[in-house]
DSSP file (Angstrom, degrees, kcal/mol; ACC not computed):
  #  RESIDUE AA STRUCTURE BP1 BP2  ACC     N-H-->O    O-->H-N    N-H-->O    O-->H-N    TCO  KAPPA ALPHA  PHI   PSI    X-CA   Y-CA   Z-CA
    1    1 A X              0   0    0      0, 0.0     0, 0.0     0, 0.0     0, 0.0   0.000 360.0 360.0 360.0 152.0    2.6  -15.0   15.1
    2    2 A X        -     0   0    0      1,-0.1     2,-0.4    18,-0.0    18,-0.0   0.171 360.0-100.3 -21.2 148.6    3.2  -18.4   14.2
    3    3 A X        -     0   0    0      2,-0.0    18,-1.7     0, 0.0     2,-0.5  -0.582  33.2-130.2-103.0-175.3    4.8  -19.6   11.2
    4    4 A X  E     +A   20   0A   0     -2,-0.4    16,-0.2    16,-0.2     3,-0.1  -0.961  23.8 179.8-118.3 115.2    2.1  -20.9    8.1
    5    5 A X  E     -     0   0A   0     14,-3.5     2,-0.3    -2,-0.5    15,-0.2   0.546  64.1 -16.6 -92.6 -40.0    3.3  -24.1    7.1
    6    6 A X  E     -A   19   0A   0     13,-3.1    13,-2.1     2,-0.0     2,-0.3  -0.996  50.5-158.7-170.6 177.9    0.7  -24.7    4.5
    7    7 A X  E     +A   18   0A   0     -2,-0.3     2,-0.3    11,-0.2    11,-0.2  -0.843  28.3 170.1-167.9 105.2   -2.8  -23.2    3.5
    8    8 A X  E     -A   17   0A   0      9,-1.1     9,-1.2    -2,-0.3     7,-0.1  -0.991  35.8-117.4-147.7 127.9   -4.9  -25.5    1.4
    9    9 A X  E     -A   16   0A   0     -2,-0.3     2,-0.6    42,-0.2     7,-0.3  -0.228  27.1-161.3 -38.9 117.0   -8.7  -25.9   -0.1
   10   10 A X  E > > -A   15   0A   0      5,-3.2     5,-1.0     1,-0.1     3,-0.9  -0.701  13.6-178.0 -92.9 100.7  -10.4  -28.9    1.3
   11   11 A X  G > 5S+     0   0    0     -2,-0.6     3,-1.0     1,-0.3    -1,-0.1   0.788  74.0  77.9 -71.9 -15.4  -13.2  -29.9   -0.9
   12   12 A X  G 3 5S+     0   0    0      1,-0.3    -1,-0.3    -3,-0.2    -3,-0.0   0.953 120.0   9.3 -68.1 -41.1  -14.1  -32.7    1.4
   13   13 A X  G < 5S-     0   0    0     -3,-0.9    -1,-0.3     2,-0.1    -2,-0.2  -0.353 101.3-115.0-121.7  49.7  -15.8  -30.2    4.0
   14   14 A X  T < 5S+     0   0    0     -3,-1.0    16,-1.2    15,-0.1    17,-0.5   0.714  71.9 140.6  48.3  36.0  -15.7  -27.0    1.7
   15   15 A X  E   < -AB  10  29A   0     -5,-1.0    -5,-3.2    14,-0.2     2,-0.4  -0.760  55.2-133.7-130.2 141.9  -12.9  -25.2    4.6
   16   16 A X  E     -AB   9  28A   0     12,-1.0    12,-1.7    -2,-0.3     2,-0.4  -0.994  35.9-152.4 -81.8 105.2   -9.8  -23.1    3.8
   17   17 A X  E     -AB   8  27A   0     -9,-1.2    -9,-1.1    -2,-0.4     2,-0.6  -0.945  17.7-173.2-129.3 107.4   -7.2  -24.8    6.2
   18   18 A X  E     -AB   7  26A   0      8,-2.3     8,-3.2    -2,-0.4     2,-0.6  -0.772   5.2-163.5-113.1 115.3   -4.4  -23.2    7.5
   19   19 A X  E     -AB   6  25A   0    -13,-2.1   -14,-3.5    -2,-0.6   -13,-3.1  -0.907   9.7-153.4-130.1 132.2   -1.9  -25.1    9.4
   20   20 A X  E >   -A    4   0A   0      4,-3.3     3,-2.4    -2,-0.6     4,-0.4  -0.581  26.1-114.0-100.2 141.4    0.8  -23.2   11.9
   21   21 A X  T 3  S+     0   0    0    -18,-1.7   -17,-0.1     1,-0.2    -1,-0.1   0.705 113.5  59.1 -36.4 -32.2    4.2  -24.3   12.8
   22   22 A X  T 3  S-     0   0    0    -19,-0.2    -1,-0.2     2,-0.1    -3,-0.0   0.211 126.4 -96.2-107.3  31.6    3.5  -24.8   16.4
   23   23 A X  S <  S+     0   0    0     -3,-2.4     2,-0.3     1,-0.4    -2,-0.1   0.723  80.2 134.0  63.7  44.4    0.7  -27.4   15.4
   24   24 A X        -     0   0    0     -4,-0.4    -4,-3.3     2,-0.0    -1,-0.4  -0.858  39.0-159.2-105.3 146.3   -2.5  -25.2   15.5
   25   25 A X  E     -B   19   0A   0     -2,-0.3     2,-0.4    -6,-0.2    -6,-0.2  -0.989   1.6-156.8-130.3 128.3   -4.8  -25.5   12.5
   26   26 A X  E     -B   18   0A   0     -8,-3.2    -8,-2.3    -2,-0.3     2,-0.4  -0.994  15.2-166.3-109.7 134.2   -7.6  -22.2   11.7
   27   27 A X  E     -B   17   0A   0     -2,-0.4     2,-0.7   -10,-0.2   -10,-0.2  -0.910   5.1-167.2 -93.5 109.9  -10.4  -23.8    9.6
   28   28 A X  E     -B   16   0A   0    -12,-1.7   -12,-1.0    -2,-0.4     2,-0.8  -0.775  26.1-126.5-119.6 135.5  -13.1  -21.1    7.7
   29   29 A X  E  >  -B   15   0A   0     -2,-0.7     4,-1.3     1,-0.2   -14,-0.2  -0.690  15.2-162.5 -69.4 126.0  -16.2  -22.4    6.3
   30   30 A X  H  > S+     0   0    0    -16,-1.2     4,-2.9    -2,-0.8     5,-0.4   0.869  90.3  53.4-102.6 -58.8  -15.8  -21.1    2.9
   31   31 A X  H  > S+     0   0    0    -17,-0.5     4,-4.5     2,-0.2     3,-0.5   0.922 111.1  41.5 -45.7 -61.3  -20.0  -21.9    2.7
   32   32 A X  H  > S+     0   0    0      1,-0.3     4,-1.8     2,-0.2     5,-0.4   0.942 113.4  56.8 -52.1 -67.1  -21.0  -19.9    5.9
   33   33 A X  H  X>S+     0   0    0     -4,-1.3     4,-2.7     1,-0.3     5,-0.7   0.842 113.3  42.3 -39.5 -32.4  -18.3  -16.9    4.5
   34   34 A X  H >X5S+     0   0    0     -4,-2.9     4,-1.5    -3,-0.5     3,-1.1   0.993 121.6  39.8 -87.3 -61.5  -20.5  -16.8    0.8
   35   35 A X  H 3<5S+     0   0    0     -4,-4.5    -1,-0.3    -5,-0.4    -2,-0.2   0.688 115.3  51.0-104.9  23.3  -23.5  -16.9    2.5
   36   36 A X  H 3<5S+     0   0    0     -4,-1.8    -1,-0.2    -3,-0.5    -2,-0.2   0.752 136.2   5.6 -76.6 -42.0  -22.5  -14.6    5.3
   37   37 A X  H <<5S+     0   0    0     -4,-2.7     2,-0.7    -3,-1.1    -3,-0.2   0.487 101.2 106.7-139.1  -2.9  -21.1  -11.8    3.0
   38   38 A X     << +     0   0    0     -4,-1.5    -1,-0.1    -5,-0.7     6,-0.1  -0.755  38.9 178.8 -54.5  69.1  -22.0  -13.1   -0.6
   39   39 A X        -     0   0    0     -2,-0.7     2,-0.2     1,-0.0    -1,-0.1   0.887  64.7 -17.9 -52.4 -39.2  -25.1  -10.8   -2.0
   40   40 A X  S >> S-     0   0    0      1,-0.0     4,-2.2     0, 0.0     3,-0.6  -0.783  82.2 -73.3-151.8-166.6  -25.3  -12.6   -5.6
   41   41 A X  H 3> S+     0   0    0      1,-0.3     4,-1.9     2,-0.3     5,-0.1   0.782 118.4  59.6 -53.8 -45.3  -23.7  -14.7   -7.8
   42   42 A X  H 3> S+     0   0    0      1,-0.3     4,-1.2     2,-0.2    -1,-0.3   0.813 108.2  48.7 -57.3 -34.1  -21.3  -12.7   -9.2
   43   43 A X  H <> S+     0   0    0     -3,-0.6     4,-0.7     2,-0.2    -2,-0.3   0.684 111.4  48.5 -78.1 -33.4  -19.8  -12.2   -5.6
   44   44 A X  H  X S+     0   0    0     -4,-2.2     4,-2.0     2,-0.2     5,-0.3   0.776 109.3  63.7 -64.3 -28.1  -19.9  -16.3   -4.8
   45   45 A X  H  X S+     0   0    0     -4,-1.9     4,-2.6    -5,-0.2    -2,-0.2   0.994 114.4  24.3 -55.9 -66.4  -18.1  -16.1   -8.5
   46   46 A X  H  X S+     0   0    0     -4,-1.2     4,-0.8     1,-0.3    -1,-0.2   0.702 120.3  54.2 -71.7  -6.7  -15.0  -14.1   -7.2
   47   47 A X  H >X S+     0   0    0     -4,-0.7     3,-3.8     2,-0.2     4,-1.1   0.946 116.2  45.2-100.5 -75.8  -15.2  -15.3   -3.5
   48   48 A X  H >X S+     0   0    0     -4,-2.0     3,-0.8     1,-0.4     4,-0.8   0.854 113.3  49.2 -54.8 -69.5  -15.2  -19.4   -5.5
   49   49 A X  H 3X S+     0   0    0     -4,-2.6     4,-1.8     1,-0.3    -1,-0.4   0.858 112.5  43.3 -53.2 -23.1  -12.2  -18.3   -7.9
   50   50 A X  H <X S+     0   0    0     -3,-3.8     4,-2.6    -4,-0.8     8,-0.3   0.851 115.6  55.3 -91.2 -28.7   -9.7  -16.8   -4.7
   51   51 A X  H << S+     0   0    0     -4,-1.1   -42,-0.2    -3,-0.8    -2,-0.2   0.996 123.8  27.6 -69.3 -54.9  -11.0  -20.5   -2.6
   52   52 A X  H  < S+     0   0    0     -4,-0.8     3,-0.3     1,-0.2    -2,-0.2   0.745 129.0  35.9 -58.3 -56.0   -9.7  -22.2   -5.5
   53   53 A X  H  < S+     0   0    0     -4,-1.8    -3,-0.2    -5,-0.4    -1,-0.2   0.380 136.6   6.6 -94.5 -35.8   -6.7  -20.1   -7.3
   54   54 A X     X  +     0   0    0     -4,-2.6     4,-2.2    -5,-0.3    -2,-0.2  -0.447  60.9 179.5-173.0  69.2   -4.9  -18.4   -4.1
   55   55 A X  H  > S+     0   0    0     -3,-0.3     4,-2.5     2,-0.2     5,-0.2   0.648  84.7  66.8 -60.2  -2.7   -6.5  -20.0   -0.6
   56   56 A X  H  > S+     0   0    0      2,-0.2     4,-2.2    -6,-0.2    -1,-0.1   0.968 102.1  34.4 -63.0 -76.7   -3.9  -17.6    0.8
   57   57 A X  H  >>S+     0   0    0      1,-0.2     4,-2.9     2,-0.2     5,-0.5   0.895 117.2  56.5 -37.6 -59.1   -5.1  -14.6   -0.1
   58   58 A X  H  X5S+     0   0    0     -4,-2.2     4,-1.9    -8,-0.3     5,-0.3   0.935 108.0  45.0 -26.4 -76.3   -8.4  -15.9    0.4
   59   59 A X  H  X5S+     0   0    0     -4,-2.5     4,-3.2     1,-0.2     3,-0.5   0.978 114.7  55.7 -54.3 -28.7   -7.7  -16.9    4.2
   60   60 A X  H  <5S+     0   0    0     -4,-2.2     5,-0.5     1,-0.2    -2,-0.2   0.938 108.5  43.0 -44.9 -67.0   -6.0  -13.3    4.3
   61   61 A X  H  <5S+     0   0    0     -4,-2.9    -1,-0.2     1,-0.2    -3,-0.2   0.598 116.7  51.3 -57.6 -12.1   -9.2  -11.2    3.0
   62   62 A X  H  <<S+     0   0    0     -4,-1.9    -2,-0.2    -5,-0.5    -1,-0.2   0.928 122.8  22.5 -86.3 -53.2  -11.3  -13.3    5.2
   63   63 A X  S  < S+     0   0    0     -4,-3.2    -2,-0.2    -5,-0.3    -1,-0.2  -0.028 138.4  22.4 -96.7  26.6   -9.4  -12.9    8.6
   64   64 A X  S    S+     0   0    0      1,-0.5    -3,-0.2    -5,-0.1    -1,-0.2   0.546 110.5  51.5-162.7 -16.4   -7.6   -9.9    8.1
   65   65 A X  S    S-     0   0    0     -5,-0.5    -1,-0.5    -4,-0.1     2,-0.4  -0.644  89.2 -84.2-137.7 166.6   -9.1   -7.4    5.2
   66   66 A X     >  -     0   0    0     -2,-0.2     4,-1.1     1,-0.1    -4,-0.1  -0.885  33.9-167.8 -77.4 119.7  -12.6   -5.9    4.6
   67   67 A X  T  4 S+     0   0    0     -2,-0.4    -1,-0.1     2,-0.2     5,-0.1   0.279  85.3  60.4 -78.5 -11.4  -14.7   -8.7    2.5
   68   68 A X  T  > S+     0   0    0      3,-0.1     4,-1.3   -30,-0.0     3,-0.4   0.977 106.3  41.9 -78.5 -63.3  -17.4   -5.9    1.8
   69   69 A X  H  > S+     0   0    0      1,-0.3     2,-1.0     2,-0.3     4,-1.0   0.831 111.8  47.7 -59.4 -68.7  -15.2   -3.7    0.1
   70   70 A X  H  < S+     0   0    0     -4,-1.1    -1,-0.3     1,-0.3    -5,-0.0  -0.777 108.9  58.3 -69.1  74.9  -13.1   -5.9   -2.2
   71   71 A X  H  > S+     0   0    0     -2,-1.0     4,-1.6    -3,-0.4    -1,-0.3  -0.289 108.7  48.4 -42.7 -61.9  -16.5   -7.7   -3.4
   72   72 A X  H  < S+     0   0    0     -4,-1.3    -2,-0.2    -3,-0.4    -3,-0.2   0.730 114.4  45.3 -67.0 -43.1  -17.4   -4.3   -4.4
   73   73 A X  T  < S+     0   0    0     -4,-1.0    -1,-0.2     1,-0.1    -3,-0.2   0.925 121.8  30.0 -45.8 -80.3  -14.1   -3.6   -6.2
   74   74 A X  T  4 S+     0   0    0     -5,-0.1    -2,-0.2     2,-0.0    -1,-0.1   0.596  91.1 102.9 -86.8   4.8  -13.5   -6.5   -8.1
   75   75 A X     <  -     0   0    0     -4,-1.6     2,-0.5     2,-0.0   -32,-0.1  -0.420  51.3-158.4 -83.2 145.6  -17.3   -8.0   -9.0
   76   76 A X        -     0   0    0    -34,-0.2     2,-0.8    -2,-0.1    -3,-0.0  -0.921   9.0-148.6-116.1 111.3  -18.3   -7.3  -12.5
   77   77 A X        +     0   0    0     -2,-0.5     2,-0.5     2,-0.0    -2,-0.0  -0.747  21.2 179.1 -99.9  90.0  -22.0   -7.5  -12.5
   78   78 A X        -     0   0    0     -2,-0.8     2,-0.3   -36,-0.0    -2,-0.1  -0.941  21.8-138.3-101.8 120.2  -22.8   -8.7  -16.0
   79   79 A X        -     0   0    0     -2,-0.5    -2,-0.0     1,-0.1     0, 0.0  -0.490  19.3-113.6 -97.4 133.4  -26.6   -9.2  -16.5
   80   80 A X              0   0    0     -2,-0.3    -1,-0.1     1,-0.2     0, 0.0  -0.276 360.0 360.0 -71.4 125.8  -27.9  -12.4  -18.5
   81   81 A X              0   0    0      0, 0.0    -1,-0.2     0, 0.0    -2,-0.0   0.474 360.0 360.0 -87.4 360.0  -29.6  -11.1  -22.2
């Protein structure tokens, strides 16, 4: 594969943007992914903190990893008293 030159949020159309050495760009809709695979909040919480904090990992678990599973793993479901 190509090599990853740089992998960066864009808030202007909400997209994780991944741009390859041999000047191919993959774009992911961060909105469609949340409301694709996003049950509740908590899960838009962690999916929001990985777009922000490590859009690597982020494109990684999206294109590459089960998004069910690690939602399921890391959500902490704390319920409002």
């Amino acid at each position: 594969m190509n090599r990853l030159l740089s992998c960066e949020f864009n808030i202007d159309n909400a997209c994780v943007e991944l741009k390859y050495a041999d000047g191919s760009m993959v774009s992911i809709d961060c909105t469609a992914v949340e409301n694709e695979v996003a049950d509740n909040m908590y899960q838009r919480s962690e999916l929001d903190w990985l777009i922000y904090n490590d859009p690597a990992a982020y494109a990684d678990l999206i294109l590459n990893g089960d998004t069910e599973t690690y939602l399921k793993t890391v959500t902490e479901y704390k319920p409002l008293d």
